[in-house]
C-alpha positions, -999 to +999 in steps of 0.1 A: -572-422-584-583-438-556-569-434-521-563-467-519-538-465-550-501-457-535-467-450-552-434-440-544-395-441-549-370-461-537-335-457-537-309-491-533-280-491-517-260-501-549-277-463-560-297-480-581-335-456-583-367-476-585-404-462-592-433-486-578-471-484-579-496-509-559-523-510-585-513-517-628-545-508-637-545-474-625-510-473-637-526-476-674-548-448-666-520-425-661-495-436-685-513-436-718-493-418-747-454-418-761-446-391-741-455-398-707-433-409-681-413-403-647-383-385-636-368-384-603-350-354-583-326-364-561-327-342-529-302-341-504-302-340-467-273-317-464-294-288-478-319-290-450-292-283-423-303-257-393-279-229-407-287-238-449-308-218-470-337-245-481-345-256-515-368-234-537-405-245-524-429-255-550-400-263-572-396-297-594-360-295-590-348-289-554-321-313-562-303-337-593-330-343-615-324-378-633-335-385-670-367-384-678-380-425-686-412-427-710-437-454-714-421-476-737-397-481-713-416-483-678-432-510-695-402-533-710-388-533-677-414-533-647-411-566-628-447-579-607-433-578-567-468-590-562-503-594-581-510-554-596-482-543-577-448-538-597-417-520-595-396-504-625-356-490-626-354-458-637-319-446-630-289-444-612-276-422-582-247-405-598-212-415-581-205-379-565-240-386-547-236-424-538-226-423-500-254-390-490-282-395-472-310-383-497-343-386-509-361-389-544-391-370-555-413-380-582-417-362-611-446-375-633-447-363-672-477-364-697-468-350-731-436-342-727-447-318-697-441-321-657-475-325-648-473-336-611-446-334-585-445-343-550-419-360-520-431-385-500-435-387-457-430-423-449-454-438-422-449-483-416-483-490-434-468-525-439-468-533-396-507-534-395-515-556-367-542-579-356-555-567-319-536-592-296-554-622-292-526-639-268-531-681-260-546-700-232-526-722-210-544-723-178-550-689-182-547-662-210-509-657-219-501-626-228-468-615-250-462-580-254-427-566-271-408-537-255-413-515-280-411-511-319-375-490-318-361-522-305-363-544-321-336-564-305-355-570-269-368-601-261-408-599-260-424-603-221-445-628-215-469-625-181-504-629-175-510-599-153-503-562-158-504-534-133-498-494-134-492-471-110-480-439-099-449-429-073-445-394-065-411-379-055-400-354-032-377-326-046-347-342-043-348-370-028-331-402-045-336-430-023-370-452-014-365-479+019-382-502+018-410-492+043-419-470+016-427-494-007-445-518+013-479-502+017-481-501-021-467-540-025-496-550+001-526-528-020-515-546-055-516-577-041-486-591-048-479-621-024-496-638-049-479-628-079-441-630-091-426-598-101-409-610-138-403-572-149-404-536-145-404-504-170-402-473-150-408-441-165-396-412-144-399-374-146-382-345-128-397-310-128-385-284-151-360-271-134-323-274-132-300-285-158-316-317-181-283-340-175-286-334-134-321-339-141-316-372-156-294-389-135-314-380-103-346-399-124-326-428-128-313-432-093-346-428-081-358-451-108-334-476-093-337-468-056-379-480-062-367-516-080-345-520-052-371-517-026-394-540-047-364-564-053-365-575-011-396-586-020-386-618-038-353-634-047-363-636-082-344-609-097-365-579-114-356-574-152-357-536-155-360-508-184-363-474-172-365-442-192-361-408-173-371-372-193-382-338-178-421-331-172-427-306-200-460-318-211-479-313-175-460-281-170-474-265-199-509-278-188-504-264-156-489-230-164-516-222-189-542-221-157-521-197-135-511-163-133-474-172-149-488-185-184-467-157-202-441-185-194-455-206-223-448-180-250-407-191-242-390-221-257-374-246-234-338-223-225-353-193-221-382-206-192-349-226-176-328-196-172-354-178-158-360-204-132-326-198-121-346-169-102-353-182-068-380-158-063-400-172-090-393-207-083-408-206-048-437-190-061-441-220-094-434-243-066-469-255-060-477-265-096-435-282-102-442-303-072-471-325-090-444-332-118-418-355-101-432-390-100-425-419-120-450-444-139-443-478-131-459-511-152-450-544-132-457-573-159-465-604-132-472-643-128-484-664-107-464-675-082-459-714-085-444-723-050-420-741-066-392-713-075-360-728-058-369-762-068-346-778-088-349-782-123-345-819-123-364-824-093-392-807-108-389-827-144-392-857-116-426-845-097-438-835-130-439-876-141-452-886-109-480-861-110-489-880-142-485-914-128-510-901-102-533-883-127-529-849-106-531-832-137-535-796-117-501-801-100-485-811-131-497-776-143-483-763-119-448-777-125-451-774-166-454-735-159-429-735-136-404-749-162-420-723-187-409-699-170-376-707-165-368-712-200-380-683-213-358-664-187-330-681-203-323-703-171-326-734-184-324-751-218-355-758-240-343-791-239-365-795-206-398-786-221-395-815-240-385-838-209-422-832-200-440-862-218-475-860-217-497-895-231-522-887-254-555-892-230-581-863-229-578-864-189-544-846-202-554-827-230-551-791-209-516-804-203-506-814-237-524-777-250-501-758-225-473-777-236-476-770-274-483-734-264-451-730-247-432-746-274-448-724-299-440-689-275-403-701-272-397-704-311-394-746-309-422-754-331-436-739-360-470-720-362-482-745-387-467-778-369-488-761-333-517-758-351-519-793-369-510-809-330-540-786-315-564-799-340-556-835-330-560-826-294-590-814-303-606-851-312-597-857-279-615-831-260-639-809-287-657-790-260-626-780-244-628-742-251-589-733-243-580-755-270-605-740-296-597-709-289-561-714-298-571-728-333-587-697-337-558-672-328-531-698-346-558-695-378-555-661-375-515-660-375-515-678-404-547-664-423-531-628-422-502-642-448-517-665-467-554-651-479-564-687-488-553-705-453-591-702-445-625-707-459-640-675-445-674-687-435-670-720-419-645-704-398-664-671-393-688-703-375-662-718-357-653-679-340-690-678-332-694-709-321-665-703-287-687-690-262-707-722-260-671-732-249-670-712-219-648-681-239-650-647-228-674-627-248-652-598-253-623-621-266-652-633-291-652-595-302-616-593-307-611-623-325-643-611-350-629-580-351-594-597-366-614-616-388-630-586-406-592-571-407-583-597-428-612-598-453-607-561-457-570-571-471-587-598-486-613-573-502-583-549-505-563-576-535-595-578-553-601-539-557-629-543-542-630-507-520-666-508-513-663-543-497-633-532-473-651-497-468-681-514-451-659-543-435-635-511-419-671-497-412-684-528-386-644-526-372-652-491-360-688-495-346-676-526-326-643-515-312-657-481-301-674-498-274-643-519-264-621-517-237-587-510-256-553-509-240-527-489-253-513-521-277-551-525-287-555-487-300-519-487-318-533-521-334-565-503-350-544-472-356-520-492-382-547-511-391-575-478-403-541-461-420-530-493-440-567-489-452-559-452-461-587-443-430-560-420-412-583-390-399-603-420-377-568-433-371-556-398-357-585-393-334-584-430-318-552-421-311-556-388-297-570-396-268-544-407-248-513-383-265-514-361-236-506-389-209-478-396-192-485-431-188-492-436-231-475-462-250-442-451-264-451-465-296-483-451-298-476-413-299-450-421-323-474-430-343-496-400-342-471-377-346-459-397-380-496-393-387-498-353-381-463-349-406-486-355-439-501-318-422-470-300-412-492-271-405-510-294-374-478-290-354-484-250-352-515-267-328-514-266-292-525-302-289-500-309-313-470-293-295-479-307-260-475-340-277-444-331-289-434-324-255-444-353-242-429-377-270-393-354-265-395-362-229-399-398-232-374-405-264-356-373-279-335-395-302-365-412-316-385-383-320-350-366-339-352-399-363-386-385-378-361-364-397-340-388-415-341-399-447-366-425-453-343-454-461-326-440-426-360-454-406-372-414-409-403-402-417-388-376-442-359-348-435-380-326-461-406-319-436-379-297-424-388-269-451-418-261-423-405-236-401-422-250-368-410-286-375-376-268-384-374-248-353-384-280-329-358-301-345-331-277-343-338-269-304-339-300-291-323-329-318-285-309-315-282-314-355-244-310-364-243-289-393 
């Protein structure tokens, strides 16, 4: 069967048990005689507590084993969810079991005879992305979320992104100003509006984790205060604070204390209650308190304690005079404030713009904001940006947001586009003045969607070499963090998850990584339990328990729970890592 070809089990929460397969055809394959069919066992999560004697390995029934349902059966009541992909009930949780967090296993049968078994480890194949494209006002807008375990947060939007580095002294809490001001110079800032902060702090090892923790947080706070007399505007802040396990463990493997790594976490903290020994592992725990700091900025406008009506006011006259730079000025201004939430959206559409091509930057930026803020529709932007193109068809800002609203809606409907003429139109932006290497992106989104295109019509081969030309041209790219997670999902959706492992693995071992990113590789390394008995493996453990315990603790709920699976808990060194650091009750 081909690797493309997925199944699984799903459990309701009316109880009711549900076997699904992406691809009939191979279904046919399997299922061919009277006596073929599926079972389920029903596992619970209660058997995989720290003190429990596990399940039976390599047994088909670890749990309650449901009725067996045959071929006749499957196929009198499968129902299509969509084309080759269908979905068939084949019991019910019984009602002793209804309200337990549990899992199903699948049990398939030919002849009469359990021929297959296996569980499932859940990874979000479904939230492949398309490498962020963002849309041009005056200049590229970028919108980045705060990250995928909230899902609640309002996403940033800034056209400027800077990361640095603030080292702490051993217990010190508080930054003055003066401090701070030598860094605000080097970045630049007078030019640039702060509109928010995540701060990521670290102590060193040693002490007690809750004393720890609130000393990263005041200092976390003590460095937005500082940066806060530095504009009225008031900083929106996230900060996370964790101990710096990951660069101790790098460090302590290179110096005459590396028995130290043989302990688990207690053990090395209660013997750094020995003051001897941590003077002497002072010069290697004093590299480890810092924080890493990502400022999201815009440009300032000049115009921040203006009025709101005042501005709506300049804003006509600007067009009365034709100043069409100064009424840029002032639409962005207004932007801004509404997607703060400090003024309505009602304002956005105080700006009236006449439909001239001397205005037709103003009239993009204005259905670009509207689109950002959620008051038109993708479809309704598009359509609007078309027409503003009759006006103005060398204007390259505009063209380029056809393309990335093409794209938006291309990726859910496979017949939006007619592939080739607008594989031309891509190709066709940089005689419009576009960045070459937002050219590459945008070709590289347009091959992700023929591969699912490739994908509906079984034809592997096709998305094989189409995944192939994503990988030569991105390897030469310049990815962020966002960019890398983007391809990650994208080669796993496409079943490519050894290239998705090492893209990601290049950056596991940093401080500075994207949250969401080593989630991601570690929910690739649980379909290879054994990987986590790796070094490389257990550093990024460290470092993903440093930056979000609780999250990393959720890989071990049940998959309807948002967990990757709490059967991977069978593996003694996924067992033994859960039970140190995720407090299970039992």
């Amino acid at each position: 069967m081909p690797k493309e070809v997925l199944f699984g089990i799903d459990i309701h929460t009316d109880g009711d048990v549900y076997f699904s397969m992406s691809n009939m055809e191979w279904f046919n394959k399997l299922f061919t005689g009277a006596q073929d069919g599926v079972s389920v066992d029903l596992v619970l999560k209660e058997q995989y507590v720290c003190n429990a004697t596990l399940p039976i390995a390599h047994s088909v029934s670890k749990g309650v084993v449901l009725p067996p349902v045959y071929l006749a059966a499957l196929k009198k009541n499968m129902e299509q969810l969509t084309e080759g992909h269908f979905s068939v009930k084949v019991g019910q949780v019984p009602k002793n079991l209804l309200n337990k967090e549990m899992e199903g296993n699948l049990i398939i049968i030919k002849n009469g005879v359990v021929c297959h078994y296996t569980n499932f480890v859940d990874i979000p194949r479904s939230s492949w992305a398309l490498l962020p494209m963002g849309m041009y006002t005056d200049t590229l807008l970028n919108v980045e979320p705060d990250n995928e375990a909230d899902t609640t947060s309002n996403p940033r939007f800034y056209s400027k992104k800077l990361q640095f580095i603030i080292p702490f002294s051993k217990n010190k809490a508080v930054y003055d100003t003066k401090d701070i001001k030598p860094l605000y110079d080097s970045l630049e800032l007078k030019d640039y509006s702060i509109k928010s902060i995540h701060i990521r702090a670290y102590s060193s090892i040693e002490g007690a984790e809750q004393a720890n923790s609130l000393l990263q947080q005041q200092r976390a706070k003590s460095i937005v205060k500082a940066l806060q007399q530095f504009q009225t505007r008031e900083i929106k802040t996230t900060i996370t604070a964790g101990e710096n396990w990951i660069e101790f463990y790098n460090d302590i493997a290179q110096s005459p204390y590396k028995d130290l790594a043989d302990f688990d976490k207690a053990t090395i903290k209660s013997k750094l209650l020995d003051k001897a020994l941590l003077d002497q592992l002072e010069p290697y725990l004093k590299d480890h308190r810092k924080a890493i700091i990502t400022i999201y900025l815009n440009k300032k406008t000049g115009l921040e304690r203006t009025k709101a009506d005042s501005l709506v006011m300049q804003f006509k006259k600007a067009i009365e005079k034709k100043q069409v730079a100064k009424a840029s000025i002032i639409q962005d201004a207004i932007f801004d404030r509404v997607a703060d939430g400090k003024l309505p959206e009602a304002y956005i559409n105080q700006l009236e713009i006449p439909h001239e091509a001397i205005f037709s930057d103003l009239k993009n930026n204005q259905i670009t904001y509207k689109l950002l803020l959620n008051i038109t529709y993708e479809e309704e932007a598009l359509e609007e940006l078309k027409e503003i193109e009759t006006l103005s068809p060398a204007n390259g800002k505009i063209k380029y947001n056809i393309c990335a609203l093409t794209f938006r809606m291309w990726q859910y409907d496979p017949g939006f586009a007619q592939p080739d003429s607008f594989l031309l139109y891509i190709n066709e932006l940089p005689k419009t003045g576009t960045d070459s290497s937002l050219v590459k992106r945008m070709l590289i989104n347009y091959h992700i969607i023929m591969c699912g295109i490739y994908m509906s019509q079984y034809k592997y081969d096709a998305k094989d070499e189409a995944v192939k030309y994503i990988y030569l041209t991105y390897v030469d790219m310049q990815l962020s963090d966002e960019d890398i997670l983007a391809m990650a999902k994208f080669l796993c959706y496409y079943s490519h998850m050894k290239l998705s492992e090492l893209l990601l693995e290049k950056r596991i071992h940093q401080l500075d990584v994207n949250e969401d990113l080593l989630f991601y590789y570690l929910n690739l390394k649980l379909f290879d339990p054994a990987q986590f008995s790796l070094e490389s493996v257990q550093k990024a453990v460290q470092n993903a328990i440093s930056i979000n315990s609780k999250r990393y603790c959720r890989f071990f709920n049940a998959m309807d729970k948002g967990g990757a699976s709490f059967q991977l808990l069978e593996y003694n060194i996924l067992r033994n890592i859960y039970c140190d650091n995720c407090k299970p009750s039992n």
